[in-house]
C-alpha positions as CSV (number, residue, x, y, z in Angstrom):
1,X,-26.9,23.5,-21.7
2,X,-24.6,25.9,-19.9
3,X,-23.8,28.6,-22.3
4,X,-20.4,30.0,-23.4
5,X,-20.7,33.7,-24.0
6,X,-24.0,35.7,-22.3
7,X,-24.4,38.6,-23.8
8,X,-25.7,41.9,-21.7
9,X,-28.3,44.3,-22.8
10,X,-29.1,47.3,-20.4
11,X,-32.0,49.4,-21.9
12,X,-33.4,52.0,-20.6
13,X,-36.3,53.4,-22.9
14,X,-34.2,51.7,-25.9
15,X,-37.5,49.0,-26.7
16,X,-37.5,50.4,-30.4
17,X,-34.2,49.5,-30.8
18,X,-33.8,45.9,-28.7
19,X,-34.7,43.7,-31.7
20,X,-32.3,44.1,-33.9
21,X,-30.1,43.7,-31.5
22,X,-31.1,40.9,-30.1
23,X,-31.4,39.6,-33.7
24,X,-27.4,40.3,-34.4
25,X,-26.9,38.5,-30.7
26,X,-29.0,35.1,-32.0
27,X,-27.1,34.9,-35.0
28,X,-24.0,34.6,-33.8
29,X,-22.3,31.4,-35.3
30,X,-21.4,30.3,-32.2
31,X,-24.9,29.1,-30.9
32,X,-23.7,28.8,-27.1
33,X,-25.0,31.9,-25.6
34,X,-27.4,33.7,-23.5
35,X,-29.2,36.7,-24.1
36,X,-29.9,38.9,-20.8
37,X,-31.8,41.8,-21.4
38,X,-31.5,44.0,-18.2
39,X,-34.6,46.5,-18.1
40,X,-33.1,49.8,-15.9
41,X,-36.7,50.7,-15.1
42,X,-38.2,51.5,-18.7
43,X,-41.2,53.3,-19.5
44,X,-41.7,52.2,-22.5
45,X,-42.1,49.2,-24.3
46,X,-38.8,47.4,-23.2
47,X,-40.8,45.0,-21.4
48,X,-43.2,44.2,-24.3
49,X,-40.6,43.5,-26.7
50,X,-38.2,41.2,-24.4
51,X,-41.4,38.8,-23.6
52,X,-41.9,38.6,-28.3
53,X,-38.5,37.9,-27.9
54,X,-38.0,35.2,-25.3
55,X,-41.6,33.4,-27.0
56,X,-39.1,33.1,-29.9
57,X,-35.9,32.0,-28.0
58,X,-35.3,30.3,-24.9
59,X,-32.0,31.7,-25.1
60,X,-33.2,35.1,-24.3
61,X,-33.8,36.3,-20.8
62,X,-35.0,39.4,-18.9
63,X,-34.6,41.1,-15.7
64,X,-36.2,44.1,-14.8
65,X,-34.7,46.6,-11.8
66,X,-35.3,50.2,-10.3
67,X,-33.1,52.6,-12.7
68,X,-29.8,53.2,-11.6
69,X,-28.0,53.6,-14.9
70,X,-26.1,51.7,-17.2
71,X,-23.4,50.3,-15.0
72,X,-25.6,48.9,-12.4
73,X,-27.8,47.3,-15.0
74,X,-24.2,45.7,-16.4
75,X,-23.5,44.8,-13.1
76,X,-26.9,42.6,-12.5
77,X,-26.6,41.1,-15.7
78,X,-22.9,40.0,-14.9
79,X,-24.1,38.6,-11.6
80,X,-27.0,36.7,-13.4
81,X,-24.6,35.6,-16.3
82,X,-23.4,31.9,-16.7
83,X,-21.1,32.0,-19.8
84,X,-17.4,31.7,-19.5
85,X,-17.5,34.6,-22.0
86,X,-19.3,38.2,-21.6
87,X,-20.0,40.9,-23.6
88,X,-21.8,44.3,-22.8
89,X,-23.9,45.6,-25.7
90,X,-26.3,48.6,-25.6
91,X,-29.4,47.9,-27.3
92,X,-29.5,50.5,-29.6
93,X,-26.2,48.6,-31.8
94,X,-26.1,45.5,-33.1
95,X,-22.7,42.8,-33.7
96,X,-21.4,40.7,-36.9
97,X,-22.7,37.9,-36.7
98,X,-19.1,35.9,-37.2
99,X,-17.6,38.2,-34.0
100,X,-17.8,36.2,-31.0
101,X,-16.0,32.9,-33.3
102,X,-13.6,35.3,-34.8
103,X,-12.3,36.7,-31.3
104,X,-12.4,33.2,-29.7
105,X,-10.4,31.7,-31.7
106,X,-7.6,33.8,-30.8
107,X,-7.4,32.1,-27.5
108,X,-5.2,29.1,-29.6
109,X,-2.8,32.1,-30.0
110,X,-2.5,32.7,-25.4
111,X,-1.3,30.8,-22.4
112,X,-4.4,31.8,-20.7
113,X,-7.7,33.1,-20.5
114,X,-7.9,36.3,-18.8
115,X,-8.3,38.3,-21.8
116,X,-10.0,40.8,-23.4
117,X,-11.0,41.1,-26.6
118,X,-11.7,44.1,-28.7
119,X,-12.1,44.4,-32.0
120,X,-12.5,46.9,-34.7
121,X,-16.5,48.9,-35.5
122,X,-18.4,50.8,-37.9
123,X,-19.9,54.6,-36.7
124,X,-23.5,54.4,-38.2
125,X,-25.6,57.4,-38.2
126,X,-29.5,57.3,-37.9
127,X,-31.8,59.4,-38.7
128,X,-35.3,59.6,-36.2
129,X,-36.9,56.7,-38.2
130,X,-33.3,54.9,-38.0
131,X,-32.8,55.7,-41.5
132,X,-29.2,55.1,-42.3
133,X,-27.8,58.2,-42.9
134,X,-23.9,57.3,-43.1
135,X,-21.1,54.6,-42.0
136,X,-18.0,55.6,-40.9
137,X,-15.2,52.0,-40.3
138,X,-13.3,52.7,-37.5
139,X,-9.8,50.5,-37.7
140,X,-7.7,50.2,-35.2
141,X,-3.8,49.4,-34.4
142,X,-2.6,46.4,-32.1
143,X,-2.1,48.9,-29.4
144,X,0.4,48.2,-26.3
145,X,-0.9,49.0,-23.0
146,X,0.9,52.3,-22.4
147,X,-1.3,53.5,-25.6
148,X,-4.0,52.1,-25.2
149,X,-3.9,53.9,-21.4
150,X,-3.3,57.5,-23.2
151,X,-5.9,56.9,-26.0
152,X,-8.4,56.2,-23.4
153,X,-7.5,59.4,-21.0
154,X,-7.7,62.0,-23.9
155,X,-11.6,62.7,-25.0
156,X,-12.7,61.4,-28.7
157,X,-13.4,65.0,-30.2
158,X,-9.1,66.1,-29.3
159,X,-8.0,62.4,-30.9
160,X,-6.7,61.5,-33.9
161,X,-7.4,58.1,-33.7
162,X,-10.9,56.2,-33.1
163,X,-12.2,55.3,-29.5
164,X,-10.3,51.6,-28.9
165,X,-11.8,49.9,-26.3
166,X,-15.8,50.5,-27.0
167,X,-17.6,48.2,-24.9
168,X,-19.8,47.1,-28.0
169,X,-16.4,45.5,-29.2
170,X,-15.2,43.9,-26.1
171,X,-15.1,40.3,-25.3
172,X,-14.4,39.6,-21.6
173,X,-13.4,36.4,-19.6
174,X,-15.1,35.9,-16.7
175,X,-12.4,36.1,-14.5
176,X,-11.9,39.4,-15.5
177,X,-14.7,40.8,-13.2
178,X,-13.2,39.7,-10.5
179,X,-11.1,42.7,-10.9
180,X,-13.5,45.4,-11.7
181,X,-17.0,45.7,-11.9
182,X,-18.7,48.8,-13.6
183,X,-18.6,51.8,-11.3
184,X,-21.9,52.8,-10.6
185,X,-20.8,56.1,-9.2
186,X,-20.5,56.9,-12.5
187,X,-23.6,57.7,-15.1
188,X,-21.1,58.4,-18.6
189,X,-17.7,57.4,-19.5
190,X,-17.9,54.5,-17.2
191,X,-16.0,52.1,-19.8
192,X,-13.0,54.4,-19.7
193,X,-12.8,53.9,-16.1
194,X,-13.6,49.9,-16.6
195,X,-11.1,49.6,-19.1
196,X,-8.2,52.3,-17.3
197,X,-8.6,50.1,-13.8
198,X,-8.2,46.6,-15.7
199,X,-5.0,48.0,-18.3
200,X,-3.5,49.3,-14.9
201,X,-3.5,45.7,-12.9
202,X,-2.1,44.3,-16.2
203,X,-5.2,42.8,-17.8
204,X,-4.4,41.5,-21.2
205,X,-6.3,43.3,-24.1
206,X,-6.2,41.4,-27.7
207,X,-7.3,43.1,-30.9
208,X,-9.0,40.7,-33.3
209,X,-9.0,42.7,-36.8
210,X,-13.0,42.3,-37.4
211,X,-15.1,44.7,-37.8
212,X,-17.4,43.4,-35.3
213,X,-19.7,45.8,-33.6
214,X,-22.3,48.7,-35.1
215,X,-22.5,51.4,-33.1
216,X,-25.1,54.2,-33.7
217,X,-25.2,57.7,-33.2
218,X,-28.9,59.4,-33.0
219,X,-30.4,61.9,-31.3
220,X,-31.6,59.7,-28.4
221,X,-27.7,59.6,-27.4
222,X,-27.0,61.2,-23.8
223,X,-23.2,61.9,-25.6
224,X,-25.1,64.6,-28.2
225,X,-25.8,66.7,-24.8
226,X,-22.3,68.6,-24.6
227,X,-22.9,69.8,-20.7
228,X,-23.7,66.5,-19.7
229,X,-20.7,65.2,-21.0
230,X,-17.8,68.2,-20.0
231,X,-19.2,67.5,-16.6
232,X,-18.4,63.7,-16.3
233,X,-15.2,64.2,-18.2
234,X,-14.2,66.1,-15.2
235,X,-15.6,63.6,-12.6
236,X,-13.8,60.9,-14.5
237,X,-10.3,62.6,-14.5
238,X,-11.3,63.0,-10.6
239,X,-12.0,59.3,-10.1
240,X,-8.6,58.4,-12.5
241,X,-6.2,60.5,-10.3
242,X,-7.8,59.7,-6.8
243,X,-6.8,56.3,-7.7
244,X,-3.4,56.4,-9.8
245,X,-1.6,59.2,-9.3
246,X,0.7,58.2,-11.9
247,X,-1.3,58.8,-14.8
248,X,-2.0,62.6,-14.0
249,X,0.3,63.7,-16.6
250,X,-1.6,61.5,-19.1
251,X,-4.8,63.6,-18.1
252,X,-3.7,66.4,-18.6
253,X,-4.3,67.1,-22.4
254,X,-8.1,66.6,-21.5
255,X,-8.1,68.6,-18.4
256,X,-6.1,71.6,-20.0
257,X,-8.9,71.3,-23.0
258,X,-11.7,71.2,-20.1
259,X,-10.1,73.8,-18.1
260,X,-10.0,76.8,-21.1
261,X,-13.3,75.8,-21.7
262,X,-14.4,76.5,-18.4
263,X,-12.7,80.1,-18.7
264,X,-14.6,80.2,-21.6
265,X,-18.1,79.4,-20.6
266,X,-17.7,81.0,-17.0
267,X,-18.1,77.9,-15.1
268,X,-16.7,78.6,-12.0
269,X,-17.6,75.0,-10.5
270,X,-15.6,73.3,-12.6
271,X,-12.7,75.9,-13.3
272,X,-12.1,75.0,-9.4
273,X,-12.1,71.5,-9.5
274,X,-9.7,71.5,-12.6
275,X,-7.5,73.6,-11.4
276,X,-7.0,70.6,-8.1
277,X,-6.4,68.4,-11.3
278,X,-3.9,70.9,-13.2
279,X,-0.2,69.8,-13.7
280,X,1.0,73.8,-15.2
281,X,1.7,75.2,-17.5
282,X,-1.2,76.1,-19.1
283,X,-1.4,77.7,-22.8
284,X,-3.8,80.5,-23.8
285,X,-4.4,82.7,-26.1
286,X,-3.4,79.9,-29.2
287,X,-0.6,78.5,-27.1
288,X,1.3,81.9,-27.0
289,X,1.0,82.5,-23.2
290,X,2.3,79.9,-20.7
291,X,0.7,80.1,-17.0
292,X,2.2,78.5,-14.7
293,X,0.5,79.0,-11.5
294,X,-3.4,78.2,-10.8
295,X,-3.3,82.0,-8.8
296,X,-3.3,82.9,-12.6
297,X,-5.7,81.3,-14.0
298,X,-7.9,82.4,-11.1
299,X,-7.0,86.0,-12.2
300,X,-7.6,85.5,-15.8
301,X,-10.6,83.8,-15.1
302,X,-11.9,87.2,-13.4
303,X,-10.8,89.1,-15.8
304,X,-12.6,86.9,-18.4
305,X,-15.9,87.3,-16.5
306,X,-15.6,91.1,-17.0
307,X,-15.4,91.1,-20.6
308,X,-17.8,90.4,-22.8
309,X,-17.7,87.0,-24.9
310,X,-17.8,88.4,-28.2
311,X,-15.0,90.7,-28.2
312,X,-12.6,87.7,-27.2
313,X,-14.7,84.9,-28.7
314,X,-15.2,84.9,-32.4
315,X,-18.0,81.8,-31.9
316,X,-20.1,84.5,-30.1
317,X,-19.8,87.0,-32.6
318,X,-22.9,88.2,-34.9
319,X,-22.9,89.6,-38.5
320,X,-22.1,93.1,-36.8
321,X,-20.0,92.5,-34.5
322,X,-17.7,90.6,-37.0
323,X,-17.9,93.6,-39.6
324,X,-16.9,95.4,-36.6
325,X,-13.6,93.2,-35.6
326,X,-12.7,93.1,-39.2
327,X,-12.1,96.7,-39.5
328,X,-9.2,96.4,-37.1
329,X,-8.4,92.6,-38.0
330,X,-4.6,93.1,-40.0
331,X,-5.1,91.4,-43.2
């Protein structure tokens, strides 16, 4: 039986975790699937666990490949795939187990099939023995494409509205791929690039108002590690602007964010590559000073590096040093 949907796991390291998602993926109503498990060169028990779980069900398979991060593991198990229907999911979430029926029966609302779906999710945080600590529902709006374009260009922690497009929540024709496959340059934030590249050749993306995917947050998750992350925000503004110029002013909320951080920290790496990025001006000091020339910023940034951070930082200050400050802080 050919299926209709596959489903893609990538796992690294993630064997604790692959069960209960695989579980959520066997239970879907619609029985037509696949299950590929892509192992990106585990050490641990991934392979172990996909063998239990493809004695239980034919419909699970596995393929194992050197690592080379997620999107290349997404890529394999697209190219191995023989459902009309795909859907990324990281093995450490799970899916509703009415989501893939819910969002496919949308398609009696199009006039064609080169879609995707996305749908909205709950935030659930784990503890180390995946202990539920909390669940946070993310809803979201029927967003155009021009929003859905900003929303995906301005990082989660300067938003005011939940991530849209979270690949946990997508359901993606086919066709589609022809398009765009994952960038495998790129080791974090590769579904903002996915998603930017398919919004800007006009893809169709369809909400479906079901809370339909589970993603967690634990300490095993590469986006706790700030320095990681600043450092593929910038590479991912890069990659956005090398290929449409037009949406650099949509960057720029990001890359202003990025770029005082940078003045902040004394990263002189990425202060440069920022300021390549930079449409001016540029606030400081709580939006009160307006540069508007990257000579500036260079200067300020020299400045900065003279100066010790407590006495412009308050985060860096101690108990002293803020008794200190407060003696000359108006009231």
């Amino acid at each position: 039986m050919t299926p209709l949907v596959s489903f893609i796991l990538p796992s690294f390291n993630r064997g604790e975790y692959l069960e209960k998602c695989v579980t959520s993926v066997l239970k879907q109503t619609i029985t037509e699937l696949e299950c590929i498990i892509v192992d990106d060169g585990s050490t641990d028990n991934t392979r172990e666990v996909a063998k239990m779980l493809m004695s239980r069900d034919p419909r699970v398979k596995y393929f194992y490949k050197e690592n080379g991060g997620v999107s290349s593991a997404r890529n394999l198990g697209i190219r191995e795939a023989k459902g009309e229907w795909i859907q990324c999911l990281d093995p450490d979430d799970w899916i509703h187990e009415d989501k893939t029926r819910f969002q496919l029966n949308y398609l009696s609302k199009l006039k064609h099939k080169e879609v995707v779906f996305y749908c909205d999710y709950e935030r659930v945080y784990l503890d180390k023995n995946q202990n539920i600590l909390r669940r946070e529902s993310k809803i979201l709006d029927d967003y155009n494409r021009k929003q859905l374009i900003q929303r995906l260009l301005v990082p989660d922690f300067l938003a005011d509205s939940p991530f849209p497009l979270l690949q946990q929540c997508l359901l993606i024709h086919r066709s589609v791929f022809q398009k765009k496959m994952f960038n495998e340059d790129l080791k974090a934030l590769q579904d903002r690039d996915f998603c930017l590249d398919l919004l800007v050749v006009g893809v169709d993306f369809i909400h479906t108002p079901i809370v339909g995917a589970f993603y967690t947050k634990h300490q095993h998750n590469r986006t706790n590690n700030w320095s990681y992350m600043k450092n593929y925000y910038v590479i991912l503004y890069e990659t956005v602007i090398s290929k449409h110029k037009e949406l650099v002013p949509l960057c720029q909320v990001g890359i202003h964010f990025l770029l005082k951080e940078a003045i902040k920290t004394k990263d002189a790496l990425n202060l440069a590559r920022l300021l390549n990025l930079m449409q001016p001006p540029l606030y400081l000091a709580h939006n009160k000073i307006a540069i508007h020339h990257s000579l500036i910023v260079r200067l300020i940034y020299w400045i900065r590096t003279l100066i010790p951070n407590f006495v412009i930082y308050e985060d860096y200050r101690g108990p002293r040093s803020k008794k200190i400050f407060s003696v000359f802080t108006p009231k």
